[in-house]
TORKOL-4160 file (C-alpha; in steps of 0.2 Angstrom, whole numbers, padded with zeros to 4 digits, m for minus):
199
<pt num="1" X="0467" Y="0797" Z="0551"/>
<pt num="2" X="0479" Y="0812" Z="0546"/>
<pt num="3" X="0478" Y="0820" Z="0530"/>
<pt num="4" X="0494" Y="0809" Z="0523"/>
<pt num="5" X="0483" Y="0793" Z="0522"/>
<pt num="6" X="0468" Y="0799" Z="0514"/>
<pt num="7" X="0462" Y="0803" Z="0496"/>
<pt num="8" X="0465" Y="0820" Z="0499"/>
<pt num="9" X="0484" Y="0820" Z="0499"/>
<pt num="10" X="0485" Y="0813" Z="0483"/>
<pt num="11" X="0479" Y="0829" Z="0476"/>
<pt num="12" X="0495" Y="0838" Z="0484"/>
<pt num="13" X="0504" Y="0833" Z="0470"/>
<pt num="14" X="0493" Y="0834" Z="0456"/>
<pt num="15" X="0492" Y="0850" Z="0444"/>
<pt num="16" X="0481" Y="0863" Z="0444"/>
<pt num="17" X="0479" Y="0861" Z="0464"/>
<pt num="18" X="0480" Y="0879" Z="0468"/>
<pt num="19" X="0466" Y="0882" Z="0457"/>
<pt num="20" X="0456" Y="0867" Z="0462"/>
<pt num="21" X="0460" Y="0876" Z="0482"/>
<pt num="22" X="0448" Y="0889" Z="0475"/>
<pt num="23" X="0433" Y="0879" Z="0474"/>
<pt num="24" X="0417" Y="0873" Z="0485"/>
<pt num="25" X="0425" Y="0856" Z="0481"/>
<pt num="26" X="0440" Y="0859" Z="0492"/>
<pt num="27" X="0430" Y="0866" Z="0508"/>
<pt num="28" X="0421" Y="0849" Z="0506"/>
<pt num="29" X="0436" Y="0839" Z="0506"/>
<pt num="30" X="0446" Y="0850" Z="0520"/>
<pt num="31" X="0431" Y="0848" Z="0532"/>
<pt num="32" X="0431" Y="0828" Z="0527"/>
<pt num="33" X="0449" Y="0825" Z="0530"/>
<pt num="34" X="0458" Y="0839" Z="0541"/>
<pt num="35" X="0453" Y="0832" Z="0560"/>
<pt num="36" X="0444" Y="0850" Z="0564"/>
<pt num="37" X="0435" Y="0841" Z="0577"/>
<pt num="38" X="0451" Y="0836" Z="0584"/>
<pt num="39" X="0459" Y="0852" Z="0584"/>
<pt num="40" X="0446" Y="0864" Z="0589"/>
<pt num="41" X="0434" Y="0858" Z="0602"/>
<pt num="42" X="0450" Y="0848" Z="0611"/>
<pt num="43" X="0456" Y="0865" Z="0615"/>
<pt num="44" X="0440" Y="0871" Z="0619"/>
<pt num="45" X="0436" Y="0857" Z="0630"/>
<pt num="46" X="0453" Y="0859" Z="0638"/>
<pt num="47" X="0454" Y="0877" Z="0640"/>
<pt num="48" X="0438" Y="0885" Z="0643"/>
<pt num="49" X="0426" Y="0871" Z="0645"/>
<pt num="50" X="0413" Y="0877" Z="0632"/>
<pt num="51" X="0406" Y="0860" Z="0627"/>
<pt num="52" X="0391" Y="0866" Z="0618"/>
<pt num="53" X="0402" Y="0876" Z="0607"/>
<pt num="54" X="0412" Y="0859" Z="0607"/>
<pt num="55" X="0396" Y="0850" Z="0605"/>
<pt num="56" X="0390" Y="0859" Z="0591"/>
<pt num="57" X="0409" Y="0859" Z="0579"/>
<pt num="58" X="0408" Y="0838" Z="0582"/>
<pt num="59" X="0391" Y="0840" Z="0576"/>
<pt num="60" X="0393" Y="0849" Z="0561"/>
<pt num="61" X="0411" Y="0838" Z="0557"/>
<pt num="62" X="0401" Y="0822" Z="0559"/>
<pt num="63" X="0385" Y="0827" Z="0546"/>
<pt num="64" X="0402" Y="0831" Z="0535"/>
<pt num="65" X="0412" Y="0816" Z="0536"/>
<pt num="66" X="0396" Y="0805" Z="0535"/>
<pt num="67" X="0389" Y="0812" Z="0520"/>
<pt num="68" X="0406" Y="0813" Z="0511"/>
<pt num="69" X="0412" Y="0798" Z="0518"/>
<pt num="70" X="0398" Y="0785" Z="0525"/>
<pt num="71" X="0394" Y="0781" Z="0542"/>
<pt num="72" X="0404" Y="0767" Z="0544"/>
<pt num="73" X="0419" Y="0777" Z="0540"/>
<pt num="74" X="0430" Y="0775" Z="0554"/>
<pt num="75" X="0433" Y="0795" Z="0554"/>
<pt num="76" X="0412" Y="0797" Z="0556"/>
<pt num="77" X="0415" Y="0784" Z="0570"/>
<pt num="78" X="0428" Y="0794" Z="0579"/>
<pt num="79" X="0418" Y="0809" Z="0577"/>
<pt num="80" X="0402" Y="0798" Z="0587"/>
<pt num="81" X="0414" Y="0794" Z="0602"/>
<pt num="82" X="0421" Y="0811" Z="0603"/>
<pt num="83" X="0402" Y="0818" Z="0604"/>
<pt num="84" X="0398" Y="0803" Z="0619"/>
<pt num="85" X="0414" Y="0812" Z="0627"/>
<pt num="86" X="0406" Y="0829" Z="0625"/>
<pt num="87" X="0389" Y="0823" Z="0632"/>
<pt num="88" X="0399" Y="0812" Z="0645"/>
<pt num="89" X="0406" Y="0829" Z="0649"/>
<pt num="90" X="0387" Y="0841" Z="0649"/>
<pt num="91" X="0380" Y="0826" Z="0661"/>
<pt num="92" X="0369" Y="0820" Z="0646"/>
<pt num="93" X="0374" Y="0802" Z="0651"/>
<pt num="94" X="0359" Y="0794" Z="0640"/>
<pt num="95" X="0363" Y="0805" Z="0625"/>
<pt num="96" X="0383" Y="0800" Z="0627"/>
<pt num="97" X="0376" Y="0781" Z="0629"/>
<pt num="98" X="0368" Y="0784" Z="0612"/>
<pt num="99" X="0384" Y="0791" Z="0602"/>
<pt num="100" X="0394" Y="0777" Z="0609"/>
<pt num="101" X="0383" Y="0762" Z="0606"/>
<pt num="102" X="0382" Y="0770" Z="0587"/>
<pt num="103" X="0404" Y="0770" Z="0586"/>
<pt num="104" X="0404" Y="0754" Z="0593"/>
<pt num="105" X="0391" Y="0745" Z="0581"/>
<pt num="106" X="0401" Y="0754" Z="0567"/>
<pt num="107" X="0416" Y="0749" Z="0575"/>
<pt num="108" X="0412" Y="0730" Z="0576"/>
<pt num="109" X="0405" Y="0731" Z="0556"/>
<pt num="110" X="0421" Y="0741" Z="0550"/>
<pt num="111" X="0434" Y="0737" Z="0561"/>
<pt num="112" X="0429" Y="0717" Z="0569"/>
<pt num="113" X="0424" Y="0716" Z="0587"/>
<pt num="114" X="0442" Y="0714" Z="0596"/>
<pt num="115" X="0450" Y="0728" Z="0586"/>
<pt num="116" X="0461" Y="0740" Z="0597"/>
<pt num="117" X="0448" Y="0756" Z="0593"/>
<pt num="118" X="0431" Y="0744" Z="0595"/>
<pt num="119" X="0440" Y="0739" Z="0611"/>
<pt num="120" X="0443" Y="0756" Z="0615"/>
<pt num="121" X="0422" Y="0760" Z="0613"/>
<pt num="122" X="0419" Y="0748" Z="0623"/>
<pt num="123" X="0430" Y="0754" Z="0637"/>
<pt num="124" X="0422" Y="0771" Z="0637"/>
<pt num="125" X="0405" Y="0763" Z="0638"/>
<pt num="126" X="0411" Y="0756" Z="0652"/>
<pt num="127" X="0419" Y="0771" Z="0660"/>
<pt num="128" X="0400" Y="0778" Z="0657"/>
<pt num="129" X="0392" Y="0764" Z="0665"/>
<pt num="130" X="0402" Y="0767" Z="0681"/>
<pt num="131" X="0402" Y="0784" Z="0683"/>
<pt num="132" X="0388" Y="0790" Z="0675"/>
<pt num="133" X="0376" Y="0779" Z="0676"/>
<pt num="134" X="0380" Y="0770" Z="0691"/>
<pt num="135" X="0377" Y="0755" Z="0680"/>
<pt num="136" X="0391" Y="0744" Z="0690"/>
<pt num="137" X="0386" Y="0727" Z="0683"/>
<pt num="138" X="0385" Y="0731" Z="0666"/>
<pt num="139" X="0402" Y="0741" Z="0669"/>
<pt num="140" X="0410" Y="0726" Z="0675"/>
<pt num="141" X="0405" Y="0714" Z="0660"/>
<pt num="142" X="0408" Y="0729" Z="0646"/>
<pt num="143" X="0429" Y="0730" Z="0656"/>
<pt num="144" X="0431" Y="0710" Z="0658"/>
<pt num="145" X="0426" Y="0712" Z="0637"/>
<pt num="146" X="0436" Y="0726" Z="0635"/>
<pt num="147" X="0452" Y="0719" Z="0644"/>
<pt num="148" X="0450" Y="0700" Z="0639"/>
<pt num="149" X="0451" Y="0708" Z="0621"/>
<pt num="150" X="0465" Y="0720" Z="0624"/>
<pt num="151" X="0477" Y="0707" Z="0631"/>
<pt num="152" X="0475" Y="0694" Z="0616"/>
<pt num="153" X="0476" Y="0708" Z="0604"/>
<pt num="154" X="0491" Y="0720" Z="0612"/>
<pt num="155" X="0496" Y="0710" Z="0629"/>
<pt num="156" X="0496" Y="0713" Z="0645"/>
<pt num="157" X="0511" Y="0724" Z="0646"/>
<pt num="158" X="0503" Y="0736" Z="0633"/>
<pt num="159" X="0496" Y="0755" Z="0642"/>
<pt num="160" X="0480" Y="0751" Z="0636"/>
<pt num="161" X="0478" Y="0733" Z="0644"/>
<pt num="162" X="0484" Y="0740" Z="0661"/>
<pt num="163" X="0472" Y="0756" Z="0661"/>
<pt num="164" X="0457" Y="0743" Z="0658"/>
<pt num="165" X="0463" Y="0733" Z="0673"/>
<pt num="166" X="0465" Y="0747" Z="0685"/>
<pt num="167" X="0448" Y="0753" Z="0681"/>
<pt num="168" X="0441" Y="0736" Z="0680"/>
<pt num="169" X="0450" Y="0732" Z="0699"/>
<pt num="170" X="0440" Y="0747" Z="0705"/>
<pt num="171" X="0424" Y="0740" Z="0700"/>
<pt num="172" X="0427" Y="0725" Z="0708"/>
<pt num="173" X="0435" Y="0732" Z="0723"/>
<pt num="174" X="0418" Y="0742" Z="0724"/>
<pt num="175" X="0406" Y="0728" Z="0720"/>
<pt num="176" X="0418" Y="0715" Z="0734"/>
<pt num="177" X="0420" Y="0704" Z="0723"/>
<pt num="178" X="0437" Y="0698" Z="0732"/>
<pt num="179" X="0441" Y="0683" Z="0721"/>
<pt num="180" X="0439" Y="0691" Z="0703"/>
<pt num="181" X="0451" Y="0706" Z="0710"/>
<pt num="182" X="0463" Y="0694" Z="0716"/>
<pt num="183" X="0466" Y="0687" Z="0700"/>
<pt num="184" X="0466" Y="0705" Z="0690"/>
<pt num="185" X="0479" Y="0710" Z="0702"/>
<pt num="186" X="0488" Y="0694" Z="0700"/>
<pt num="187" X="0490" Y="0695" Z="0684"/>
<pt num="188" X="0493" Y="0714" Z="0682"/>
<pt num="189" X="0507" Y="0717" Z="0700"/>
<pt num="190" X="0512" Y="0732" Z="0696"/>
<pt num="191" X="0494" Y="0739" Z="0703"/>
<pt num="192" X="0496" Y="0727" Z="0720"/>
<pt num="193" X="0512" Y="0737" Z="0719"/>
<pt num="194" X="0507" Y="0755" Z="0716"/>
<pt num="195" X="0492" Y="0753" Z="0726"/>
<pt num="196" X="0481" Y="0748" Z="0741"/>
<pt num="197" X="0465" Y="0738" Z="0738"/>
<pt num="198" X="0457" Y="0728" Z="0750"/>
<pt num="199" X="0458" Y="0711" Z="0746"/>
């Protein structure tokens, strides 16, 4: 959510703001709206891998945004999947399960169930499942959801749609279940095309 579409940018144009700049009030508000989490621990995630440090800012920008702005805020529930990244990241898989299965509950109340960014939690679940917690059967169901939602809300053509299918082919591929890939890969050629898999 950028700082344009919230509250706080209505205040930009009202009087006295430099004065109201000067208050606790502000700090409150900056923290709430500007995506510090976003800009800081992505570039410490990036650059020097300090996910505790990373950890830590999320933390704090999360006990923000919910207290100014409820849980089920959609800015509070991008701050819970970005903590299950950095989790994800620090090996924590069942700690990373926990902030995702919050974002997605909140996601399905605030957002509906086959909303692009609810779809996207339940892809990185997914993603968790089969890397992290060599969970492969419960990675497969969470990408079949994931991708069967995708394509009646964006179509197959969209980026999103094809990443849950390539990721979703590889689970099948890994599992042998020949006749599910077959039809994945039918439907999305341009991974028959790019690719090898055995089917």
């Amino acid at each position: 959510m950028g700082i344009r579409n919230t509250p706080f940018a209505s205040v930009l144009v009202m009087p006295g703001f430099i004065g109201w700049m000067l208050t606790p009030e502000f700090r409150r508000h900056l923290l709430t709206y500007i995506p510090l989490d976003t800009l800081l621990t992505t570039i410490e995630l990036d650059d020097n891998g300090e996910f505790e440090e990373a950890k830590e800012v999320y933390e704090r920008c999360l006990a923000g945004r919910m207290k100014a702005l409820g849980e089920d805020h959609t800015d509070a529930l991008d701050t819970l999947s970005n903590l299950g990244v950095v989790f994800k990241k620090l090996g924590n898989y069942e700690k990373a399960l926990e902030y995702y299965e919050r974002a997605l509950k909140g996601n399905e109340k605030t957002l509906e169930k086959t909303h692009p960014d609810t779809l996207d939690t339940v892809m990185n679940i997914a993603l968790l499942h089969e890397a992290g917690l060599m969970a492969y059967g419960k990675a497969e169901e969470l990408y079949q959801r994931a991708l069967s939602g995708y394509e009646a809300q964006l179509g197959k053509d969209n980026d999103k749609s094809k990443k849950c299918a390539r990721n979703f082919v590889i689970v099948l591929e890994n599992a042998k279940e020949k006749t599910k890939l077959k039809k994945i890969l039918d439907d999305y050629l341009h991974l028959l095309l790019s690719e090898s898999w055995n089917v």
